[in-house]
N, C-alpha and C positions, 0 to 999 in steps of 0.2 A: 566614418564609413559611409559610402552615397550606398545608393539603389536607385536601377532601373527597371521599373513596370513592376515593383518590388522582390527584385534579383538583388542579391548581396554580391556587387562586384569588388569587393574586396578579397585578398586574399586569406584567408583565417590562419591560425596554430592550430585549432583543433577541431575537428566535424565530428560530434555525438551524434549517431545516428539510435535514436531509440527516446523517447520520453517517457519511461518508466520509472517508478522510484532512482535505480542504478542509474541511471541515462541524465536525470534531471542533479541529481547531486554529485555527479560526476562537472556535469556543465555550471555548476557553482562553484563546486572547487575549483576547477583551473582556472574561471575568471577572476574568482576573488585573489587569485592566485599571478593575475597578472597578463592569462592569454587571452586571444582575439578567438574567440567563440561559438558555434552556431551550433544550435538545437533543432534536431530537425524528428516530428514524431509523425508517421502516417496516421495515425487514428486522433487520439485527444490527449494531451496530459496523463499521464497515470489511470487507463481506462483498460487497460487489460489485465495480465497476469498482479500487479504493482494492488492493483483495487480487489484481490482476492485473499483477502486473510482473516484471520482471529482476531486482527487489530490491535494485536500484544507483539508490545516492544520487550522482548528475551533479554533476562540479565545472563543467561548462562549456566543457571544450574543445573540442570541436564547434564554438562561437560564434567559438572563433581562428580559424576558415577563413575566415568571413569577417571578421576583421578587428573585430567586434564587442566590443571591450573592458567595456565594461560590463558585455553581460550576464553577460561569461566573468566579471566580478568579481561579481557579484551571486550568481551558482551556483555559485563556489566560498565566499563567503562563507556558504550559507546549509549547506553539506555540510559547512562548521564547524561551525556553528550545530548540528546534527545530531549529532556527535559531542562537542558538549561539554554539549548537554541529555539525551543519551539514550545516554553510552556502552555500556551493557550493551545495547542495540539495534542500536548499529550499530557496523560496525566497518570499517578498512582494508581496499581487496579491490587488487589487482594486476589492471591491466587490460594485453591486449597487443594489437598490429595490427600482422599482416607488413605490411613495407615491402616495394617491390617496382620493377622496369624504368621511372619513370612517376611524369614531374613533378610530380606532387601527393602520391604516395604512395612517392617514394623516401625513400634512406636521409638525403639531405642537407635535403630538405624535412619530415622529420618528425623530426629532431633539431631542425630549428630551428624547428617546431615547437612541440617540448615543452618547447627555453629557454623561449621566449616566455611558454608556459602557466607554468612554473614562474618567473620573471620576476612575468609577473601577480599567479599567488598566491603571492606573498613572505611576507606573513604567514596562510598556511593554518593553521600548526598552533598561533598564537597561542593561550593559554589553553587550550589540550587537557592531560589526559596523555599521558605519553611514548609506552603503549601504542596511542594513537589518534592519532600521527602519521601524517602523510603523507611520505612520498617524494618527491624533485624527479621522479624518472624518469629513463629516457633510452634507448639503443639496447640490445638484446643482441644476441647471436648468431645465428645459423642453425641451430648446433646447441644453441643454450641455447632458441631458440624450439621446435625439436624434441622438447629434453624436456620443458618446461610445456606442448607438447599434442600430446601420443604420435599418430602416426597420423593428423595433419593433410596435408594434403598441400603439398608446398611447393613445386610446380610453379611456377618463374617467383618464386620468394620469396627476398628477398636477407637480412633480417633481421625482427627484430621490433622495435618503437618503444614503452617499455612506459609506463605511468603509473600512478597510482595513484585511486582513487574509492572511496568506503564504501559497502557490503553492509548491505542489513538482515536481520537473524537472524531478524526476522519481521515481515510488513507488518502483520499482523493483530492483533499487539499494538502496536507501534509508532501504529497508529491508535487504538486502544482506551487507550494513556497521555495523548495527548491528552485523549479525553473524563475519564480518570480524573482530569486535572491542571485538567478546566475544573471537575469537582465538587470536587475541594478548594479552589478557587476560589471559590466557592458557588454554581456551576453546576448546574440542576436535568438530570438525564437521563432520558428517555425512550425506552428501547429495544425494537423492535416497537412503533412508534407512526405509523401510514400517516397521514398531514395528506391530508385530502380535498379540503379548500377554503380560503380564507383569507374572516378576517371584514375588513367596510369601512364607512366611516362618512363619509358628504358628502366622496369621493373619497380618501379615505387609511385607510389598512391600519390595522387595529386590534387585529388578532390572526388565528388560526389554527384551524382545525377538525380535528381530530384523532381516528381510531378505535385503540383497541389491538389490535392483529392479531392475538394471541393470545384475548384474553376479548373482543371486539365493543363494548367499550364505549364511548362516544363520550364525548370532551372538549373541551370552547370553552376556548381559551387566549387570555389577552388579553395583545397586546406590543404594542409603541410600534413597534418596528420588527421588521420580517422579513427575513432572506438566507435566500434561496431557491438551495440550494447541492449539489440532487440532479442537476445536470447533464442525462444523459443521460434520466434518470427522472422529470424534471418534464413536467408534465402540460399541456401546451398549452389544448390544448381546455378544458379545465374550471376553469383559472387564469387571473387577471385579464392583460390584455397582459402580454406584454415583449419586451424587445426584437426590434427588427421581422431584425436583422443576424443573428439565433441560430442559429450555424454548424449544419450537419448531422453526427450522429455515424453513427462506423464501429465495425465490430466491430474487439478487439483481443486476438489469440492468442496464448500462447505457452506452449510443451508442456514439460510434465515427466518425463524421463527417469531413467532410470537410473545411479547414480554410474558414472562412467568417468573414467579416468588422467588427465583436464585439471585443470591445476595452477593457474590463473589464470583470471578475463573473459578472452576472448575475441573480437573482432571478424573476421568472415572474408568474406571477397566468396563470393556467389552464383553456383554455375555453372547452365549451362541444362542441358535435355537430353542435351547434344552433350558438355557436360563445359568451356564456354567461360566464361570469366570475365563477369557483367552486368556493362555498367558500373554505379556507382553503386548499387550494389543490395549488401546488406552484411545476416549472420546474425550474432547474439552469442548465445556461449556461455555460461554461467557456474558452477561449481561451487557449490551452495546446500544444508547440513542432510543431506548425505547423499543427495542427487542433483544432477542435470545439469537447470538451464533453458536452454532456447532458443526464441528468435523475435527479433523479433514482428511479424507477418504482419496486415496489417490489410484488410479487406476491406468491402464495402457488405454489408447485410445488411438486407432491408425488414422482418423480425421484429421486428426491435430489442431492446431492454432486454432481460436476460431468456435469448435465443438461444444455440444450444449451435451445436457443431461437428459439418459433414456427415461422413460416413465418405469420402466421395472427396476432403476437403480436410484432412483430415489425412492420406491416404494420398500426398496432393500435398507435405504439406509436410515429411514422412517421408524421402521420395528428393529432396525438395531439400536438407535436412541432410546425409543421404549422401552425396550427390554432390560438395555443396560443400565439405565436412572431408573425407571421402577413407579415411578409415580408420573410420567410422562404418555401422551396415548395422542401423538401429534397423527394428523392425515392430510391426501396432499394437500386437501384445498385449506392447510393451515398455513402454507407456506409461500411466504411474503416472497420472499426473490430467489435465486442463486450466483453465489460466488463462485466461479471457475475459471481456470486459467494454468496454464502448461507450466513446469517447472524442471529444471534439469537433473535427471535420475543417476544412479549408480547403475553402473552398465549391467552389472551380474544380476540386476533384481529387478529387470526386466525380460529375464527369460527362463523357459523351464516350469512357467505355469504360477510360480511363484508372485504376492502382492510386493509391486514395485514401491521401490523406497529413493524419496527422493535425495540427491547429492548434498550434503553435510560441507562442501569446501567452496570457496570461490574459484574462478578461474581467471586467470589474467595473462592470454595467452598472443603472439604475435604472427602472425600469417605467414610470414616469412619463414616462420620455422619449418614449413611444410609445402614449400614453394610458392607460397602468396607472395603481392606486392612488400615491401619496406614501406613503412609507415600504416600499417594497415591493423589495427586490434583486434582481438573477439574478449568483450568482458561478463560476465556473469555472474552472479551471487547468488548462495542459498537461501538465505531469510533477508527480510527488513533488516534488523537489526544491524546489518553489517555494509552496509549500502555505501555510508559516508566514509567506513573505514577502508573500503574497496578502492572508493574515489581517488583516497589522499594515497594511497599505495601508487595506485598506477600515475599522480601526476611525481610523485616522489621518485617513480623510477624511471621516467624519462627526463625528469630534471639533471638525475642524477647519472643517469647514461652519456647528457647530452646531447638528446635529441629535442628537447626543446630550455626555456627559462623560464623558470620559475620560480616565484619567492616563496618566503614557508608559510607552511600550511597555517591556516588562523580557524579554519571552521569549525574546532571542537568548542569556540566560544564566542564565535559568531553568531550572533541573531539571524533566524530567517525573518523576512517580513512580516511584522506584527507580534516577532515575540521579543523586543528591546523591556527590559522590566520597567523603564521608566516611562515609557511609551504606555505599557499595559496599566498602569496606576493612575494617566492621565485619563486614558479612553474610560477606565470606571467611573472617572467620575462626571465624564461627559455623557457616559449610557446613562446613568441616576438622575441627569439633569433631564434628560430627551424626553421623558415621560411614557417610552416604552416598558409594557407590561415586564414586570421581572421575565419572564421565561424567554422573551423574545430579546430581553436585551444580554442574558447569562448565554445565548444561540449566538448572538453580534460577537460577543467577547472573545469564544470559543475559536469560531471558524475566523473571525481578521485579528483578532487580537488589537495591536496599538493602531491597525490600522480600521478600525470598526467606526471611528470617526467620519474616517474618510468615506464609508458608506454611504454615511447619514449624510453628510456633504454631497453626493452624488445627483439627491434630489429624486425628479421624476414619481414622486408618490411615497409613504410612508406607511399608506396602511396594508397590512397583514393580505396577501392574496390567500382565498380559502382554500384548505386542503396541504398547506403548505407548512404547518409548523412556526410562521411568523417571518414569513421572506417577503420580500417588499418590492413595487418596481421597481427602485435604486438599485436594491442588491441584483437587478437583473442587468440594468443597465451597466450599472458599476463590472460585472462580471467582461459583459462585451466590450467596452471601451476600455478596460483596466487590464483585466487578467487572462484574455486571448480566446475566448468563448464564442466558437463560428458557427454551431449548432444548437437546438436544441439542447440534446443530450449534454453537450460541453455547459452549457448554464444550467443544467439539474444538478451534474456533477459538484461546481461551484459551490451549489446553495443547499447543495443536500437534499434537494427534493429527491424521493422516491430513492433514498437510500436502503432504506429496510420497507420498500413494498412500492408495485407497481402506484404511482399517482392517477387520479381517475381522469378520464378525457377533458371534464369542464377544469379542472385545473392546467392541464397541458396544454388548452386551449387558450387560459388567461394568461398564460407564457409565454404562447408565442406570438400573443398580439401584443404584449409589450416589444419582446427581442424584433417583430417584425420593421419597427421604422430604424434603428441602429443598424440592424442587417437587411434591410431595404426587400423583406419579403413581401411578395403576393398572397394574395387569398389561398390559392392553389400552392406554394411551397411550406404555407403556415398548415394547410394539411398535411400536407407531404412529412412534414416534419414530426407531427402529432404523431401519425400512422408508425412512424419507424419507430418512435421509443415505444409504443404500445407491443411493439414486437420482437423488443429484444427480448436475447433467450436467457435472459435473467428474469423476464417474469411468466416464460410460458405456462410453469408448472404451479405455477400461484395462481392465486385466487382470480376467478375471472379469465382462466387462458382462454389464449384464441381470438380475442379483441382484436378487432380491426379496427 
């Protein structure tokens, strides 16, 4: 494939417009899969709705309540899948829920519960390593649940029902392996690439219109076919139909705190005001990197895309934490960042006054059916978990339609980048050799996996920048030349900086006088660039808001 002035004059099989979790493992699949490719995301990698969760990969047991076998095997088959493509991403996390006075959540109903689930997923841990096994689960104690979460309250609590789920150590690279596994695929990326329009031709989609967000420059991309896979962020008004059904999204929050004594996830019922159990109404906790996440509180918001959190509903959702854990007394300026980001609702439970509840099903739907171009998609997912199963669905069923070729699907046992086991085995033992501090080399392993080497290879400096957790010039460099990082913000992402809490200026500062000779910054846009992360609305209500 050539390029001019870095235009893809090729023509592609498929335009992913969206690099979101869905968007990035979508543009893996169908490469690995055999098509001509391009990713094209206006913001960064996995930086919007995609970087807003619990960071819990769902096996499914939720779906045993009701009795839903399927899909309970489909979400623990795919938090396999998860852990044997990407184990240096993700890993076993211990989940608990007091059981309690109360036939659905006593102690006899959620043992036989967790047979069931553990039953179901009989072969969970097929083809893992041993390190990334799961646990069947089952009850513990009262006092074993007291000490995995010091200071809960156990009012009316007769035990806890524990299970097991996988943690991502980061969603923001975990997104970003994808797109990295769809270019070694022969995947084209385009990061900071806003698609304004789609091109069309005696009614079927031909390609895409494209501005680079950073330089203004406009690009015609010609594809055969389009998934249009920005959810929350696709453009109604200025895009050809689609589907006439496109649920309404909600805001989805949930705050990061401070590390505290909780030893495991967490689920805990909501008290009200009065200090009374809601029914039905359930916080999770979770220990994450050296803090505490919790939510996720979801509300209407007629802003949309984009929208940050009021100061009265985080101060709302502050003393609902407190109240409901019992030994918790967080206030704002305890809280290190916020995760927010739109998600696609149930239509009914957005009206009527009632708290909206987000949609439970994928969508995978064709524009055509509603007077849009041919060739043209709208894709969407409810959770993580089901991202890569979503992928392989829609290239399955264009393969299988015949509207494009495709070979079968490999990626439930494909490696992303950096997590080949033998690959990982080797990098240990080249971390042990490097004479980085254990913490800073168990960080390498984590976030590249087999490719943690190649870090260290990148050069440019090896010692620790302060403030940073153990990131290094390389890893910054490495970031920009390697894994598509055109701001700022796009190599904090990378490296993790300022994940669980605004980074302070002299650190941002020492960042972007590295990033500044790779991306050929000025004095003036190495400010420029400090100021804006100082002011995303992920740290306004944390500690220090208001930094300029």
């Amino acid at each position: 494939m050539s390029q001019a002035d870095g235009v893809p004059t090729a023509t592609f099989d498929l335009a992913v417009v969206g690099g979101g979790a869905l968007g990035c493992s979508l543009a893996w699949e169908a490469a690995s899969r055999g098509l001509r490719v391009v990713l094209l995301e206006q913001d960064d990698f996995g930086s919007a709705a995609s970087a807003n969760s619990l960071k819990i990969v769902h096996g499914g047991l939720r779906y045993l309540q009701k009795l839903d076998i399927r899909r309970a095997r489909a979400s623990a088959a795919e938090r396999s899948v998860f852990l044997r493509i990407a184990p240096h991403l993700v890993r076993p996390l211990g989940c608990v829920l007091p059981t309690r006075r109360h036939l659905l959540r006593g102690r006899l109903a959620m043992m036989g519960g967790l047979g069931l689930n553990a039953l179901v997923t009989f072969d969970r841990n097929r083809g893992l390593s041993p390190d990334r096994h799961l646990a069947a689960g089952g009850l513990v104690s009262r006092r074993a649940l007291a000490a995995l979460a010091p200071g809960l309250d156990l009012e009316g609590v007769t035990a806890g029902a524990q299970w097991f789920d996988a943690q991502m150590v980061d969603s923001e690279r975990l997104t970003l392996a994808f797109a990295l596994g769809a270019e070694t695929c022969g995947a084209t990326l385009l990061n900071h690439h806003r698609v304004t329009g789609f091109s069309t031709d005696d009614g079927r989609v031909t390609g895409v219109v494209a501005e680079d967000a950073l330089s203004g420059q406009r690009k015609e991309i010609d594809a055969r076919l389009v998934a249009d896979c920005r959810c929350a962020w696709s453009c109604p008004d200025s895009a050809p139909p689609g589907p006439e059904t496109a649920p309404p999204f909600i805001k989805a929050v949930n705050v990061v705190l401070p590390r505290t004594e909780l030893q495991c996830a967490l689920g805990f019922p909501m008290r009200d005001a009065q200090g009374l159990v809601i029914p039905g109404r359930m916080l999770f906790a979770t220990p994450w990197n050296g803090a505490t996440l919790v939510g996720t509180w979801y509300s209407t918001d007629a802003r949309g895309p984009g929208a940050g959190l009021e100061p009265a509903e985080l101060d709302a959702m502050l003393q609902s934490i407190n109240r409901s854990y019992g030994g918790w007394a967080f206030r704002g300026d305890d809280v290190r960042s916020l995760h927010v980001g739109f998600l696609p609702a149930i239509p009914e439970s957005v009206s009527g006054g009632r708290e909206p509840v987000p949609m439970d099903k994928p969508r995978c739907d064709p524009a055509s059916l509603t007077g849009g171009p041919d060739g043209l998609w709208y894709l969407q997912t409810e959770k993580w978990t089901t991202v890569r199963r979503l992928a392989q669905h829609f290239v399955d069923r264009i393969a299988g339609e015949g509207i494009a070729q495709a070979s079968a699907s490999q990626t439930k046992q494909l490696p992303l980048p950096g997590g080949d086991t033998a690959g990982l085995a080797s990098a240990r033992v080249e971390l042990a050799r490097s004479g980085l501090p254990p913490v800073e080399a168990a960080r390498l392993e984590a976030f590249y996996g087999s490719r943690a080497p190649e870090v260290l290879a990148a050069g440019s400096g090896s010692e620790a920048l302060p403030g940073t957790d153990g990131v290094t010039a390389g890893e910054i460099v490495f970031s920009i030349e390697r894994e598509h990082a055109r701001t700022l913000g796009d190599v904090l992402r990378r490296t993790g900086i300022g994940s669980n809490g605004r980074p302070s200026r002299e650190t941002l500062q020492a960042v972007s006088r590295i990033a500044a000779g790779p991306l050929g910054w000025d004095a003036s846009e190495q400010a420029r660039q400090v100021a804006t992360v100082l002011n995303w609305p992920i740290y306004q209500l944390g500690p220090g808001a208001g930094i300029s």
